[in-house]
C-alpha positions, 0 to 999 in steps of 0.5 A: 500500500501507498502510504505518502508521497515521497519525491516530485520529479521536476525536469529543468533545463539548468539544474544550477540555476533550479537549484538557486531558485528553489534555496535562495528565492523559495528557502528550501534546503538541498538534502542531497546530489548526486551525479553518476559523472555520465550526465545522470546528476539528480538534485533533491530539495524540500522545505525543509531537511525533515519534509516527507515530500521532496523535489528531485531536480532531474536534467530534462536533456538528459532523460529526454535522451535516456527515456524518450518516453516519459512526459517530461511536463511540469506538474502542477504542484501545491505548496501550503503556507502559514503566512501567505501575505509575507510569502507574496511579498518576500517572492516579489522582493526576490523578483520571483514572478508571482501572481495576485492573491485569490481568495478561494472556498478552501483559503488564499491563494496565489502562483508563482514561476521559476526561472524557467517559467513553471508555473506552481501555486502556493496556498494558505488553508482557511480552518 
């Protein structure tokens, strides 16, 4: 049985500069990298160094080659926060393209893009 997700896929053109969004602009910590020195390098992030889920920062060329059949799209991720209002304002100081807040029946809400233009959204649950 499935008991919880454990690791996002996110296909990048530069791993580098993902990498920095995701530690620098979005405060995620780099749990883990490793590359097999012939172009297989993986790059893991969360929230924080104890989250259940994390992203795994894969080179999109690379698996394009290794396995033309996987969809290499971004998914449509969820982050939640407990302070949206200063999460919008702290992204749009960093200059991280961000998206108006809305407010929706399950809470506020908002997306923003990384440096290659995906698209994920960020939500502040109501209770």
């Amino acid at each position: 049985m499935i008991h919880k997700v454990g690791q996002i896929m996110v296909y990048v053109n530069n791993q580098d500069k993902a990498v920095e969004f995701w530690t620098e602009k979005l405060g995620f910590t780099k749990v883990s990298e490793e590359d097999n020195g012939q172009g297989l390098r993986r790059i893991e992030v969360a929230p924080s160094a104890s989250a259940e889920t994390s992203i795994i920062l894969h080179n999109k060329e690379f698996i394009a080659k290794m396995s033309p059949e996987l969809n290499l799209g971004t998914p449509s991720l969820m982050f939640f926060s407990n302070n949206l209002d200063q999460l919008h304002s702290d992204l749009s100081n960093k200059q991280v393209t961000v998206g108006e807040m809305v407010t929706m029946p399950s809470g506020k809400v908002f997306n923003f893009s990384d440096d290659e233009g995906n698209y994920f959204a960020v939500m502040e649950k109501s209770n």
